[in-house]
PQR file with spaces between the fields and no chain letter, atoms N, CA, C, O and H, PARSE charges and radii, in Angstrom:
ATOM       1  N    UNK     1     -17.397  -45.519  -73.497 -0.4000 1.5000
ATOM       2  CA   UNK     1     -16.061  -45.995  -73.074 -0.0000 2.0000
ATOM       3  C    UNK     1     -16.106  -46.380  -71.591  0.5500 1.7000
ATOM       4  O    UNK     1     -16.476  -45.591  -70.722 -0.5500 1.4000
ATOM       5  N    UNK     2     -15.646  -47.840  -71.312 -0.4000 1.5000
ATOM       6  CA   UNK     2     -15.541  -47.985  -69.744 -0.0000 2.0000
ATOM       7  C    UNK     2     -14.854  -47.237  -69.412  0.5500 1.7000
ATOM       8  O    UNK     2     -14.346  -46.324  -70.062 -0.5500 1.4000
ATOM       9  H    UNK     2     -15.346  -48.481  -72.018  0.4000 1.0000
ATOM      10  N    UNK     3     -14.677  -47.624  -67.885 -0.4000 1.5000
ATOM      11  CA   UNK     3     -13.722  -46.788  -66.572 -0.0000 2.0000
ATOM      12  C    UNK     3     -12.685  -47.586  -66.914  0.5500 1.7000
ATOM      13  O    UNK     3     -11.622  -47.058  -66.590 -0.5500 1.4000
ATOM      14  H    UNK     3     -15.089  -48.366  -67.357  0.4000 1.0000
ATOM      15  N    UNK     4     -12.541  -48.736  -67.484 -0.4000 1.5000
ATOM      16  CA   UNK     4     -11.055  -49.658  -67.681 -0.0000 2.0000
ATOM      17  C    UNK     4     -10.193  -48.799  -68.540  0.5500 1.7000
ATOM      18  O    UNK     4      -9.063  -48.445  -68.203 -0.5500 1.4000
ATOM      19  H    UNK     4     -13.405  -49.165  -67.748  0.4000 1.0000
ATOM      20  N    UNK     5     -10.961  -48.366  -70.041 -0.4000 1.5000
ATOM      21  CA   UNK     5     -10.111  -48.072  -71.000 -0.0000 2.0000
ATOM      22  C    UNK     5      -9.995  -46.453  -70.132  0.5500 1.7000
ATOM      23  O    UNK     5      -8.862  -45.982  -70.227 -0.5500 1.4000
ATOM      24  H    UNK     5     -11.879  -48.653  -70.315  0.4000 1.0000
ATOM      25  N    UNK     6     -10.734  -45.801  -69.535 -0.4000 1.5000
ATOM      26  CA   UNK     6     -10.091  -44.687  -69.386 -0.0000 2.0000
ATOM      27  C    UNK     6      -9.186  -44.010  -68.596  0.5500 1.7000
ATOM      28  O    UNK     6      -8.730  -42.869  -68.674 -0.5500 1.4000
ATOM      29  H    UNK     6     -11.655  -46.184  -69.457  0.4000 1.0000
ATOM      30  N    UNK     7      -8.984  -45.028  -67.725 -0.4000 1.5000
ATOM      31  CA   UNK     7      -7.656  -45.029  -66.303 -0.0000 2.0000
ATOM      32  C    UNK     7      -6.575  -45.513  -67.290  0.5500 1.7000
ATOM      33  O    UNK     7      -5.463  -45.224  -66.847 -0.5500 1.4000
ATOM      34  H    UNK     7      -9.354  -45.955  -67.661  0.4000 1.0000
ATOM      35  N    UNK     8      -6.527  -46.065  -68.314 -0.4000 1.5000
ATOM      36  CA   UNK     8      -5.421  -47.041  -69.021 -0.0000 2.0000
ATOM      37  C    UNK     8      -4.886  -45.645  -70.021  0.5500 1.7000
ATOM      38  O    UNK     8      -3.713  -45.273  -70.051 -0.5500 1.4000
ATOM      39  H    UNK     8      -7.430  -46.300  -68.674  0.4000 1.0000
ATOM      40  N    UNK     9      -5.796  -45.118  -70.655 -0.4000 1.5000
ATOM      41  CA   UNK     9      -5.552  -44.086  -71.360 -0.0000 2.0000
ATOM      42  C    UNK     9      -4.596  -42.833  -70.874  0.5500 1.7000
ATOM      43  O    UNK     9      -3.719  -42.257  -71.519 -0.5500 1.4000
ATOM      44  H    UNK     9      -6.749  -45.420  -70.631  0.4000 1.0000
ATOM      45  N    UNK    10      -5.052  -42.599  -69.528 -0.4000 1.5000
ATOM      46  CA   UNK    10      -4.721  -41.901  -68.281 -0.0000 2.0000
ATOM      47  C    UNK    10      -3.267  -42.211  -68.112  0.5500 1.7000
ATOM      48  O    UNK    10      -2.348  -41.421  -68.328 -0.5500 1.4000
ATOM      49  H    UNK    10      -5.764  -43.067  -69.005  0.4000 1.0000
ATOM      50  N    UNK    11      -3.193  -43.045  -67.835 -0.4000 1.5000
ATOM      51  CA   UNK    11      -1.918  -43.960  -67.013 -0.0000 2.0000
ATOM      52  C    UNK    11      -0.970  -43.519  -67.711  0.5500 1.7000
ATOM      53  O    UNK    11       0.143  -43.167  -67.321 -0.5500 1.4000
ATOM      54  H    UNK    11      -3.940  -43.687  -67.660  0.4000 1.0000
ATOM      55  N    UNK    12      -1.583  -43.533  -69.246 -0.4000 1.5000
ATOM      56  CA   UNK    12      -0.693  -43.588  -70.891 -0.0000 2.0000
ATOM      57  C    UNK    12      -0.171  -42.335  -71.152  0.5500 1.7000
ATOM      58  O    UNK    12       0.924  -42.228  -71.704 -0.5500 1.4000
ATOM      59  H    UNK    12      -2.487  -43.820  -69.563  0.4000 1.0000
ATOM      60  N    UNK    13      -1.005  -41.108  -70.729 -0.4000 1.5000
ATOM      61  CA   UNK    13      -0.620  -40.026  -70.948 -0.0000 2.0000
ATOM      62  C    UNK    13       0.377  -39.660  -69.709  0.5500 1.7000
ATOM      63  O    UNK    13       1.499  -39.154  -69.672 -0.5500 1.4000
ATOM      64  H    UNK    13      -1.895  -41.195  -70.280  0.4000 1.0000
ATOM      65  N    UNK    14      -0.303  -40.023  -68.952 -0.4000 1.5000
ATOM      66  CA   UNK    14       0.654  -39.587  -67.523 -0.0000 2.0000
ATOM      67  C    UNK    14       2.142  -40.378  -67.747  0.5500 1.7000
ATOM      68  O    UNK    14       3.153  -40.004  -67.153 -0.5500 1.4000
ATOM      69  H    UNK    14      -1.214  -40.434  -68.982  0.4000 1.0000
ATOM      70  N    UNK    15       2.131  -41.507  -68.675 -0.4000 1.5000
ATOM      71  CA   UNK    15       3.499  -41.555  -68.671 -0.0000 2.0000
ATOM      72  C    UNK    15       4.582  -41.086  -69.848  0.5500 1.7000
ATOM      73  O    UNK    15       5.779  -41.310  -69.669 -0.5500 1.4000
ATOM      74  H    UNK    15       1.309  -41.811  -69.158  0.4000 1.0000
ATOM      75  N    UNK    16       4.043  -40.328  -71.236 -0.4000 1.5000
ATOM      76  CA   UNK    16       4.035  -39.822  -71.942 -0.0000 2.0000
ATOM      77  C    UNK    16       4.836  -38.287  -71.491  0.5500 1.7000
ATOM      78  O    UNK    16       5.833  -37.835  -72.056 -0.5500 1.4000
ATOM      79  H    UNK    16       3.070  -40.146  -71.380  0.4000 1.0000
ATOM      80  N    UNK    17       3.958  -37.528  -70.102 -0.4000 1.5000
ATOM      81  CA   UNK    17       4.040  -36.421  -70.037 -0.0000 2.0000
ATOM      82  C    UNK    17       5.327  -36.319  -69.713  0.5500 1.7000
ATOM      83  O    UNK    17       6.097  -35.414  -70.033 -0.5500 1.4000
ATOM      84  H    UNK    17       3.148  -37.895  -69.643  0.4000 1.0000
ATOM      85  N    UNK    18       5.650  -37.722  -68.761 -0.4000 1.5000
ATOM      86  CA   UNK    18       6.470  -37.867  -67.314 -0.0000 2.0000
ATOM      87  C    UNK    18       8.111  -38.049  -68.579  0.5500 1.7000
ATOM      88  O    UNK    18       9.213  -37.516  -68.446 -0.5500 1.4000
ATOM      89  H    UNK    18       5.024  -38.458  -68.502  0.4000 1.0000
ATOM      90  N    UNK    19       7.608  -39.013  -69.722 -0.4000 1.5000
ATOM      91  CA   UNK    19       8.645  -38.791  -70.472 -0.0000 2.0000
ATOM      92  C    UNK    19       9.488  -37.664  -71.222  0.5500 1.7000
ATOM      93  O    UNK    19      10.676  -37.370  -71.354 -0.5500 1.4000
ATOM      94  H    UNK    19       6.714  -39.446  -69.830  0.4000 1.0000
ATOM      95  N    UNK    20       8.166  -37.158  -71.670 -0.4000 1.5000
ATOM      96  CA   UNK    20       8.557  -35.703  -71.676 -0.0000 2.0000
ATOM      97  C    UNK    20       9.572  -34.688  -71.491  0.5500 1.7000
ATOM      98  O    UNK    20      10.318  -33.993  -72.181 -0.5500 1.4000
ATOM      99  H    UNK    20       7.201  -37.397  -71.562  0.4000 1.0000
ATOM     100  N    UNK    21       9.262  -34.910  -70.154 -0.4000 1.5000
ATOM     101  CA   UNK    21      10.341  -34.077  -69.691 -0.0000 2.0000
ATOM     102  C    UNK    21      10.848  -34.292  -68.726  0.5500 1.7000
ATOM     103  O    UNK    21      11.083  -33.497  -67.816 -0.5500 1.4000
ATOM     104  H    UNK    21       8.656  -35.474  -69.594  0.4000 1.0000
ATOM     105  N    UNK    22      11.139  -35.620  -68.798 -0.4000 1.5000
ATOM     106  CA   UNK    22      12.518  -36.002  -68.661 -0.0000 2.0000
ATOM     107  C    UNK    22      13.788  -36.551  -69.797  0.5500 1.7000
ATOM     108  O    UNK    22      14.663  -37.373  -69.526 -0.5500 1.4000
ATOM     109  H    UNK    22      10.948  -36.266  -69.537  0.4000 1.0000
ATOM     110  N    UNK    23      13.593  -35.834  -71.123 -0.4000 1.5000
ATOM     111  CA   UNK    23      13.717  -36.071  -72.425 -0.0000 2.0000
ATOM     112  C    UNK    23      14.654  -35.113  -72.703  0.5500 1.7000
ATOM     113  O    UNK    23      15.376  -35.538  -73.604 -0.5500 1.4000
ATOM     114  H    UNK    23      12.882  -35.165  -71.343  0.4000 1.0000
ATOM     115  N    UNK    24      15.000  -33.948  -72.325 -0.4000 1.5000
ATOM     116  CA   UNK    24      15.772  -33.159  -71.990 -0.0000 2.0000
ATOM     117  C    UNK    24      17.458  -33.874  -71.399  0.5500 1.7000
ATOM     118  O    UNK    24      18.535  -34.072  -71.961 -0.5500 1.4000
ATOM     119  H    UNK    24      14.413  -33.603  -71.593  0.4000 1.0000
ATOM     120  N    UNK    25      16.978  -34.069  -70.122 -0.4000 1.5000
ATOM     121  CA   UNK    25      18.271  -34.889  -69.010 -0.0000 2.0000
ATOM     122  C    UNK    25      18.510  -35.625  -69.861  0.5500 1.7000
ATOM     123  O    UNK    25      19.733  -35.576  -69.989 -0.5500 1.4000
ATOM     124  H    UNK    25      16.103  -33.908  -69.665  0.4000 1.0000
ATOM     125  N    UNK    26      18.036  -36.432  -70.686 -0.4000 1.5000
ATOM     126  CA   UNK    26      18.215  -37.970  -70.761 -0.0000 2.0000
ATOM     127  C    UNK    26      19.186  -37.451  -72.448  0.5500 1.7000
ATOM     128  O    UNK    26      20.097  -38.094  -72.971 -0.5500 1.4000
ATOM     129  H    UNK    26      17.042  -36.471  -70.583  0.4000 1.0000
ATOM     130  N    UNK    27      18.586  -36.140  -72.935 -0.4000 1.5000
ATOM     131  CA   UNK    27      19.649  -36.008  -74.528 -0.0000 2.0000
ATOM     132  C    UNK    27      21.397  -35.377  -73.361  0.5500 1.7000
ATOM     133  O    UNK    27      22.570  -35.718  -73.205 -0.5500 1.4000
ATOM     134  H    UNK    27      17.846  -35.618  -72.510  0.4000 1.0000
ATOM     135  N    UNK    28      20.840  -34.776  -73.073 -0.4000 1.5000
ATOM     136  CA   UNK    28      22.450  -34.060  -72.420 -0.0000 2.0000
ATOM     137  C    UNK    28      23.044  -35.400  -71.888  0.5500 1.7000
ATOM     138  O    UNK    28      24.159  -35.670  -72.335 -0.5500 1.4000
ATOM     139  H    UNK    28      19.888  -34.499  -73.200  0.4000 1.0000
ATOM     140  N    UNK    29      22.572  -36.157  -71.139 -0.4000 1.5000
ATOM     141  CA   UNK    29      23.696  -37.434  -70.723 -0.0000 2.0000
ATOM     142  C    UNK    29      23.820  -38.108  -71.811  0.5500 1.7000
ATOM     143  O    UNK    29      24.892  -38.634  -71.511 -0.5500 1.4000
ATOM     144  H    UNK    29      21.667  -35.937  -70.776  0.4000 1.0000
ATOM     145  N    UNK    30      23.543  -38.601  -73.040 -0.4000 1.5000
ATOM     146  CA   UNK    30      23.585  -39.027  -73.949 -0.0000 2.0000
ATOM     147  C    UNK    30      24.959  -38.290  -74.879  0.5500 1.7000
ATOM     148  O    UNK    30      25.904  -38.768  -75.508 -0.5500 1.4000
ATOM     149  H    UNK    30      22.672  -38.174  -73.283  0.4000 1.0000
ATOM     150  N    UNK    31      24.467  -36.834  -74.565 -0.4000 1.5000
ATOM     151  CA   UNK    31      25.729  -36.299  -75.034 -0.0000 2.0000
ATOM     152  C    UNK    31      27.218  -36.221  -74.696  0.5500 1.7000
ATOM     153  O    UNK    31      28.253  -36.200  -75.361 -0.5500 1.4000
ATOM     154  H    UNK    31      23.700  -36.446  -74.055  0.4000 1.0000
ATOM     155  N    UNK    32      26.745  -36.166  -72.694 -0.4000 1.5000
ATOM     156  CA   UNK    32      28.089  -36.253  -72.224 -0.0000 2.0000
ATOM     157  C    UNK    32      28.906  -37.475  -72.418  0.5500 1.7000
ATOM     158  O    UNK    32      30.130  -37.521  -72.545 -0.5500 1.4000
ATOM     159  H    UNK    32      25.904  -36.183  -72.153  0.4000 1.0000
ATOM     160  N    UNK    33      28.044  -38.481  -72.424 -0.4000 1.5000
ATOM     161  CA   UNK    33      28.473  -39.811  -72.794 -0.0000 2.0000
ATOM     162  C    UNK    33      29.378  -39.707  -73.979  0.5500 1.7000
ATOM     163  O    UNK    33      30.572  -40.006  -74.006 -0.5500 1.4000
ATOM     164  H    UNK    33      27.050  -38.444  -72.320  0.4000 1.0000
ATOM     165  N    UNK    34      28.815  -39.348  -74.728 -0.4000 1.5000
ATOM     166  CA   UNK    34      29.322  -39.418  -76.345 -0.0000 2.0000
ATOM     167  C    UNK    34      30.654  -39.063  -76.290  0.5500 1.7000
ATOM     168  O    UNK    34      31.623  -39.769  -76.571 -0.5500 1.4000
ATOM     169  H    UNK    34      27.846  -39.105  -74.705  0.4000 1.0000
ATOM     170  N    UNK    35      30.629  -37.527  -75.777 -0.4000 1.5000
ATOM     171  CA   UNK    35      31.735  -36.965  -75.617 -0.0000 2.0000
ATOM     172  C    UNK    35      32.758  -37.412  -74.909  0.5500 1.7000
ATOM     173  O    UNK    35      33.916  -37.136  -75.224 -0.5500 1.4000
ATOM     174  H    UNK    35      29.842  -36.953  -75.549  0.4000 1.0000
ATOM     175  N    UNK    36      32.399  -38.283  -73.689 -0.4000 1.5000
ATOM     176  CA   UNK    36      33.122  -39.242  -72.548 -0.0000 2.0000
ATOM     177  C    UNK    36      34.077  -40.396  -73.970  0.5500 1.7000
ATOM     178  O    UNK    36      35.278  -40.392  -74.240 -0.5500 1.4000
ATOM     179  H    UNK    36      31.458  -38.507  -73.433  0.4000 1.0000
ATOM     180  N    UNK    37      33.223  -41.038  -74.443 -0.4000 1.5000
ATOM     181  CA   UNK    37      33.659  -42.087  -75.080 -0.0000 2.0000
ATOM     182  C    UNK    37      34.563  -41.580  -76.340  0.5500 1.7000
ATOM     183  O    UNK    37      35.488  -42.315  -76.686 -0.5500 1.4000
ATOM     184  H    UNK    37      32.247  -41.041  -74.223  0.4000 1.0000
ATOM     185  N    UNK    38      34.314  -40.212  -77.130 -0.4000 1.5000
ATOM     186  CA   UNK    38      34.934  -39.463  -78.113 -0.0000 2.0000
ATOM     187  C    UNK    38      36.839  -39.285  -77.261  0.5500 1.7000
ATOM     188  O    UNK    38      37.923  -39.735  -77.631 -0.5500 1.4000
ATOM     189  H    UNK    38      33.562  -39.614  -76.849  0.4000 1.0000
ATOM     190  N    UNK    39      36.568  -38.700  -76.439 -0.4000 1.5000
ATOM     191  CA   UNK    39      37.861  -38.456  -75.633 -0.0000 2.0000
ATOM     192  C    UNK    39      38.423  -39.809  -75.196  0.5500 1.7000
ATOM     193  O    UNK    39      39.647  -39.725  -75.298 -0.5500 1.4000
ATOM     194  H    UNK    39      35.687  -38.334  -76.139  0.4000 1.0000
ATOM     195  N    UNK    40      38.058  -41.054  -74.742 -0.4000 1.5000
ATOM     196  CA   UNK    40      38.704  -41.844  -74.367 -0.0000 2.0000
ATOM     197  C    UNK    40      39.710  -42.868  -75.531  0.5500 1.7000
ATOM     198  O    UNK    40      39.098  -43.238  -76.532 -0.5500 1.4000
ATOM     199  H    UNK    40      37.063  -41.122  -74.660  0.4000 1.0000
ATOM     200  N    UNK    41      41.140  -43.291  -75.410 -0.4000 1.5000
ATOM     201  CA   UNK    41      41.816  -43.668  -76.296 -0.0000 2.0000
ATOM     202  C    UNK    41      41.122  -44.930  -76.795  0.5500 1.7000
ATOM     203  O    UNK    41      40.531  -45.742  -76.083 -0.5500 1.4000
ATOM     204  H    UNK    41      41.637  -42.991  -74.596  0.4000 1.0000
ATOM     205  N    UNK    42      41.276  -44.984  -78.115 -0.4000 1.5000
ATOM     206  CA   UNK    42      40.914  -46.017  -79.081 -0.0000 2.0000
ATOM     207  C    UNK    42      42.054  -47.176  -78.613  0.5500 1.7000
ATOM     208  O    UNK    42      43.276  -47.141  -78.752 -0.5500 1.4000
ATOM     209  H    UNK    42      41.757  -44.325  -78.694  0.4000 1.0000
ATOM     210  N    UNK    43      41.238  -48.164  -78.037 -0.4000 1.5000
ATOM     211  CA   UNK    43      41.964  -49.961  -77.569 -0.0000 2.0000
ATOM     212  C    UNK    43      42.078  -50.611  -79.286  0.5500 1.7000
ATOM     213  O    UNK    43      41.186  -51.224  -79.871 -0.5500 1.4000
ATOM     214  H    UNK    43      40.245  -48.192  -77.924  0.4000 1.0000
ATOM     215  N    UNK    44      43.485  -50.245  -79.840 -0.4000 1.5000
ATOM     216  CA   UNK    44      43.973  -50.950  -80.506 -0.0000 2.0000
ATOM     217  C    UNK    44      44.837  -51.696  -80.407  0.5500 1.7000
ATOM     218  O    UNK    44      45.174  -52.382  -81.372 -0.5500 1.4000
ATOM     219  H    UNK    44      44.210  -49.746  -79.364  0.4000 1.0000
């Protein structure tokens, strides 16, 4: 395996990890959202 594919592989996990956990934050604002938009009056 070159040094190309294995910095790329790298890169891949490192951004994998980085998603990770930030996967957490990202369900709770998703939720507050929800809940934001649940509470706001229906534009009929």
């Amino acid at each position: 395996m070159s040094d190309e594919e294995m910095s790329l592989e790298e890169e891949y996990r490192r951004a994998v990890v980085k998603l990770a956990r930030f996967m957490p934050e990202l369900i709770d604002e998703m939720r507050l959202l929800r809940g934001a938009i649940d509470r706001m009056p229906r534009g009929r």
